[in-house]
Each structure stands twice: as C-alpha cells, then as structure tokens.
C-alpha positions as CSV (number, residue, x, y, z in Angstrom):
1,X,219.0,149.8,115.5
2,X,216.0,151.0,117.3
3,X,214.6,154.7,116.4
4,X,214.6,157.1,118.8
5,X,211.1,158.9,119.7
6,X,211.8,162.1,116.9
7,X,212.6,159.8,114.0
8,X,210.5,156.4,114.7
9,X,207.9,155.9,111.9
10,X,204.4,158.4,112.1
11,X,202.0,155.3,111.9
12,X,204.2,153.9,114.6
13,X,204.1,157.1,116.6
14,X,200.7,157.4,116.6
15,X,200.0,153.9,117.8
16,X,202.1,154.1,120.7
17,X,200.7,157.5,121.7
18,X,197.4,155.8,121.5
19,X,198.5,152.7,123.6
20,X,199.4,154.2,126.8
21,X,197.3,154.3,129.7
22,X,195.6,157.7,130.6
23,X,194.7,156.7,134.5
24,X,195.7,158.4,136.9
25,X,197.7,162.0,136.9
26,X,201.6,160.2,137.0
27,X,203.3,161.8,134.0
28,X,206.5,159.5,133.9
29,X,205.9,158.0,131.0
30,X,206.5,161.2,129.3
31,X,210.5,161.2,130.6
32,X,212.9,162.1,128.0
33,X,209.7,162.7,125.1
34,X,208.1,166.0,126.9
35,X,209.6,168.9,129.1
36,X,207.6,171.2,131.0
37,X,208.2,173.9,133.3
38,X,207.1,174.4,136.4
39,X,205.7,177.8,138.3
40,X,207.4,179.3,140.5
41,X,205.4,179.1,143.5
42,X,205.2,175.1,144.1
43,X,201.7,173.8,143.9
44,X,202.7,170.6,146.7
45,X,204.5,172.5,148.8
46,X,202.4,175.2,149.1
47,X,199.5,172.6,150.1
48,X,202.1,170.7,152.1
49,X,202.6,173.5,154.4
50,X,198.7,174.6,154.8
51,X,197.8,170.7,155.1
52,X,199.8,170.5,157.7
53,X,198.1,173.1,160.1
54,X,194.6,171.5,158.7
55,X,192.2,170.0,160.5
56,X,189.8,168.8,158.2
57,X,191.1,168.6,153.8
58,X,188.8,168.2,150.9
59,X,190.7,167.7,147.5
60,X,188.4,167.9,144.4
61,X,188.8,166.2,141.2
62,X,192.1,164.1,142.6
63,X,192.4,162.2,139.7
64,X,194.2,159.6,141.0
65,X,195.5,160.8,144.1
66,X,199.5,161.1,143.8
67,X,199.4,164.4,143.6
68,X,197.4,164.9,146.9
69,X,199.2,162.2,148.2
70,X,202.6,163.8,147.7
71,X,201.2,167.0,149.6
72,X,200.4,164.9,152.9
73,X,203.6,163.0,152.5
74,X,205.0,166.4,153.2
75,X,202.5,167.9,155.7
76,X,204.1,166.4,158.8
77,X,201.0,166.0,160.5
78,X,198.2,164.8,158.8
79,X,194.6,166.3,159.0
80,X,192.0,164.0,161.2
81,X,189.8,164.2,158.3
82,X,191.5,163.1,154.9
83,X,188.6,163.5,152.1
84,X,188.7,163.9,148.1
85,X,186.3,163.8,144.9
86,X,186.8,162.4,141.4
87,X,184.5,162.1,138.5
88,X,186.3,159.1,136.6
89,X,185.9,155.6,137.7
90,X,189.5,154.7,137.0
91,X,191.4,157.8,138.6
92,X,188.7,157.0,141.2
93,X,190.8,153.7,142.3
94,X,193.6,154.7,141.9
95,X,192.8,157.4,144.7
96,X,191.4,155.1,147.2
97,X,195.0,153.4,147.0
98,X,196.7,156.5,147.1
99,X,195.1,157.8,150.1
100,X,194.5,154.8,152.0
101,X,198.1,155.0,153.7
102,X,196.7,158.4,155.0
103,X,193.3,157.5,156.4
104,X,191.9,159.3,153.3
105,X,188.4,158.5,151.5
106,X,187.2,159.5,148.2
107,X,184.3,160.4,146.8
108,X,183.0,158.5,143.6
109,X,181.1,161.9,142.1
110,X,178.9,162.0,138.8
111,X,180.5,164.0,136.0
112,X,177.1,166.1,135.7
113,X,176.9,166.8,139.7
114,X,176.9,170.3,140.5
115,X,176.8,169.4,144.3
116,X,179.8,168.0,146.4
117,X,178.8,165.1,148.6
118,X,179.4,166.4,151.7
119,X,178.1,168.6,154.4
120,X,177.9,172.4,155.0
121,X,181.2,174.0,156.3
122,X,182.8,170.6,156.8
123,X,186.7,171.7,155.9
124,X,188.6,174.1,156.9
125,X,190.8,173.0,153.8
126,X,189.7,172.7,150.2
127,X,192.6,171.9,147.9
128,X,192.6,171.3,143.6
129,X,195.3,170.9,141.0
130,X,194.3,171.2,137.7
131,X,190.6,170.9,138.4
132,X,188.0,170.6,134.7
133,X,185.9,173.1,136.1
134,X,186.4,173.8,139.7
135,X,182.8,174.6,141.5
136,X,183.7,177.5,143.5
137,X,180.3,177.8,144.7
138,X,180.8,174.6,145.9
139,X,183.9,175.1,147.8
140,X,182.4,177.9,149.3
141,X,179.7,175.8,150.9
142,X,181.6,173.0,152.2
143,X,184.3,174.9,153.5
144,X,184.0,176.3,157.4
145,X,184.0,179.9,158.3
146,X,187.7,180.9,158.1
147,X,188.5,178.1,156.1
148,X,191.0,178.2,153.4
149,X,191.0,177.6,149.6
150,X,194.1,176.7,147.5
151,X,193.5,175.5,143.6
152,X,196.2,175.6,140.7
153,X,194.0,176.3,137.4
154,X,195.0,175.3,134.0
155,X,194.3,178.9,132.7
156,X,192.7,180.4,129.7
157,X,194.9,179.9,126.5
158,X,197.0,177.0,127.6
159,X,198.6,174.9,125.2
160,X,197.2,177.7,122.9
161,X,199.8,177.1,119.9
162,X,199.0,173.0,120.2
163,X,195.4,173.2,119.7
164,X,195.6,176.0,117.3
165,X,198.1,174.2,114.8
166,X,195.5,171.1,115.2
167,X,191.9,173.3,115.1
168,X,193.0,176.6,113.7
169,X,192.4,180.0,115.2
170,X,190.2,179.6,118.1
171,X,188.2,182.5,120.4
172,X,191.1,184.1,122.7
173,X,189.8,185.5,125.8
174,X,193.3,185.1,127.4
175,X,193.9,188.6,128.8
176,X,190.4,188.7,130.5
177,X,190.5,185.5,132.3
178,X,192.6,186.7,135.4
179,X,190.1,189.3,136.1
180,X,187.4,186.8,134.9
181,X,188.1,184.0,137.4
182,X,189.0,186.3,140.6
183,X,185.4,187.9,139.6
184,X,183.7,184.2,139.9
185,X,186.1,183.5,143.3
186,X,184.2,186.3,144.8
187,X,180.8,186.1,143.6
188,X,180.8,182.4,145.1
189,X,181.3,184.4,148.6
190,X,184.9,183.3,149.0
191,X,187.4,186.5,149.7
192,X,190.6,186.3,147.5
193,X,193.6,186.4,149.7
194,X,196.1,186.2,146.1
195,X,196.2,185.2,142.7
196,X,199.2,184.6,140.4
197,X,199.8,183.5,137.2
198,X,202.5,182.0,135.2
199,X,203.7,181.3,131.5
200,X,205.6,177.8,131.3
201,X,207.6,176.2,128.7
202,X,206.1,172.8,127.1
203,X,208.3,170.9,124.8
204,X,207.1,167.9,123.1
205,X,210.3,165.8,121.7
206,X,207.9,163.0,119.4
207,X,204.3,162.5,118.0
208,X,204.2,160.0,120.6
209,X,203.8,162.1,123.3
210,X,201.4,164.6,121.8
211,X,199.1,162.0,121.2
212,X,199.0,160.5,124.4
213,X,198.9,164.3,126.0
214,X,196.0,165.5,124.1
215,X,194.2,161.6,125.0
216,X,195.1,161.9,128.4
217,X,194.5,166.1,129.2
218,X,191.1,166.1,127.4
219,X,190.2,169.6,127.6
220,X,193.5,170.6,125.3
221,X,191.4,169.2,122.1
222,X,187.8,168.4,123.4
223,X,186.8,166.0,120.3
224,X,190.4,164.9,119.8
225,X,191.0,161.6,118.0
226,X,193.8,159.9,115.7
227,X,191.8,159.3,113.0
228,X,190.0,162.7,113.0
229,X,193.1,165.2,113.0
230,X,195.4,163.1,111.2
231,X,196.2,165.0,108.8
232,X,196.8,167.8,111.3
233,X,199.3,165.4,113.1
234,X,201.2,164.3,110.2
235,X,201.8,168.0,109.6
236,X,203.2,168.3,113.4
237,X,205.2,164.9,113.1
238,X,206.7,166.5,110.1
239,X,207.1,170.2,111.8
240,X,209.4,168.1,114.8
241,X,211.1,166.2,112.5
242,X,212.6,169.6,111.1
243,X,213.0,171.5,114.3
244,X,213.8,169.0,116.6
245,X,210.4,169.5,119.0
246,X,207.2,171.2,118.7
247,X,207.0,173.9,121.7
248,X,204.1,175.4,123.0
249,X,203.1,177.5,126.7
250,X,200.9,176.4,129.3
251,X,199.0,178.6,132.0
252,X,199.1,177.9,135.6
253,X,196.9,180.1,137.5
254,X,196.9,180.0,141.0
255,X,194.1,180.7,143.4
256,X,194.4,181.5,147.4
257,X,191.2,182.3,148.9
258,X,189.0,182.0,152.6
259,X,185.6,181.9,153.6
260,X,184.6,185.0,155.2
C-alpha cells in the first residue's frame, strides 16, 4: 500500500521535496499537500479590470507569466503594449510562452539591475505579484503621468512561524512595515491611492511540500538547504506527524498607487 504524503518515510519526503521543479509560479503540484488562503481583495481580478482600460502594462518580476497571463485572459481587451521583466533565466521562458498568445514581450533583466529596461513614462500600467524587492523608484520612472500602480507584496513577517521553527527567533519588524512601505511608495514620488493588508492561513499537510516551498519561495529561508537544516526538518516531519500539519500565516500586502 502506498503512504500517503503525512506518513511516507522522512528520507523519502525530503527527496521528493527536493525533486520537483521550481520554474515558473504554477503551484499545482502542491494540491492535496498545502492549503493557503487567499485575501480578500483578488490580486487577478483586480489587475483584470485595470488591464483592461490600459493602454500600455509593464509586469515586473513575472516569474513565469501565468499569473499575468491569467489577468489579460480576463481583461477583455488587451493593452496595445503587452511588456514584463524577470530576473531568472528559466521563469524567463516560461513567460515568453505565456505571453506570446497576448502580443506580450519580456524582458530578460540582471538580478543586480537597479534600472528597468525601458523608457521614461512608457506605461500607464505597472503591475507585480509577489515581487523580491519591487523597485518603486523604478516604477515611478517608467510609468506615465497619471499612470497607475498595483503590486501584491509578500509582507514583513510571512511564514514567520516556518522560518522561525527552522532558524530560531529572528528580528520582527512586523508592525512597522505597513507604515514602512507606504513611506518608500511616496518617497519614490508615486501618490498612494490605498493599501491593505491581510493575515492568511498556510497549511502544510507533509515534509514534502515544505521542502519544495522553502526551494521554490527563496526568500522564506534565504540559505535554505536539506542537508543544512536537517535536523530542523526532522523535528517538523515529526511535529506533523503528531498534529496532522504544520500551520503557519503569510502576509499579503497590497499596494494601489499613481504617478502624480
């Protein structure tokens, strides 16, 4: 009989975990091993709805475009200027195929760049989802007068009780960062038209998925590797083997902003 992801072997957890491709931002493989909640606001649809009244879109860091993708799918009319960035060769792609069916291009960008690739006040749309370090500045400058910014951070302090049971107590800045990012937003000279943030529920159901998570979402466990928390995940194979799951909060924080 074949062991379901809780109870399978840890050796044999941790070598699948480390198997699985980390291209691209498609989370399926994590169906029926990892829950997470959503916020309330809708990330696609909300950059469905402004995409659609775009003329010109820039998404940065698209990783590998489904998630951009799925926001034009729902536009109903697609931007004459289709553009996005991405650091990683592989996500990179991926993108290109992604977009392609909308007349979209991306930009292969170095992970040390601090410039975009493209011209002054050139969108009137600037979109991210879960950006490594969105370059607000940057936005700013590439966006037209008028023009509109939508990003959906992963805030300060997500995942906090995952990387903590790996790394131990770590600096917790978590009830400044609201006040810290909107403060950034506006020294870049963009105008903050709203910012929320949300609390969601993350449920990991085997080692398995951990492992793959904390491979594929870098920034969780920046020097993350099997061999060098082992011990750290053989405690948390054992914690979900008596409780059933190991759960934990992420932070979504999300950022609506124009260029004055």
């Amino acid at each position: 009989m074949t062991a379901t992801p809780s109870t399978a072997p840890f050796e044999d957890q941790l070598a699948e975990g480390s198997a699985v491709p980390t291209d691209g931002w498609d989370f399926s493989w994590f169906t029926g091993r990892a829950t997470e909640e959503r916020p309330g606001w809708g990330y696609v649809r909300l950059c469905g709805e402004r995409l659609g009244s775009a003329r010109a879109a820039l998404d940065v860091d698209t990783g590998g475009g489904e998630v951009f993708a799925e926001a034009l799918g729902r536009a109903g009319r697609v931007p004459a200027v289709v553009r996005a960035s991405e650091r990683w060769a592989p996500n990179h792609r991926l993108a290109a195929t992604a977009l392609a069916p909308f007349g979209g291009s991306v930009a292969l960008v170095d992970a040390d760049a601090v410039r975009l690739p493209f011209d002054d006040a050139t969108f009137d749309l600037v979109t991210s989802r879960h950006p490594v370090a969105f370059p607000y500045p940057e936005a700013a400058r590439v966006l037209a007068p008028g023009g509109t910014l939508l990003v959906q951070e992963v805030g300060a302090g997500s995942n906090r009780a995952l990387y903590e049971f790996l790394m131990g107590p770590q600096e917790n800045r978590d009830a400044a960062y609201v006040d810290e990012l909107s403060a950034r937003v506006t020294a870049a000279g963009l105008q903050v038209v709203g910012l929320r943030d949300a609390l969601t529920r993350v449920e990991f159901l085997d080692l398995a998925s951990v492992v793959h998570f904390l491979r594929k979402v870098l920034w969780t466990v920046p020097d993350f590797t099997v061999e060098r928390y082992r011990d750290r995940l053989r405690a948390l194979y054992d914690h979900i083997a008596e409780h059933g799951s190991f759960v934990c909060h992420s932070r979504r924080t999300l950022v609506e902003a124009r260029r004055v």
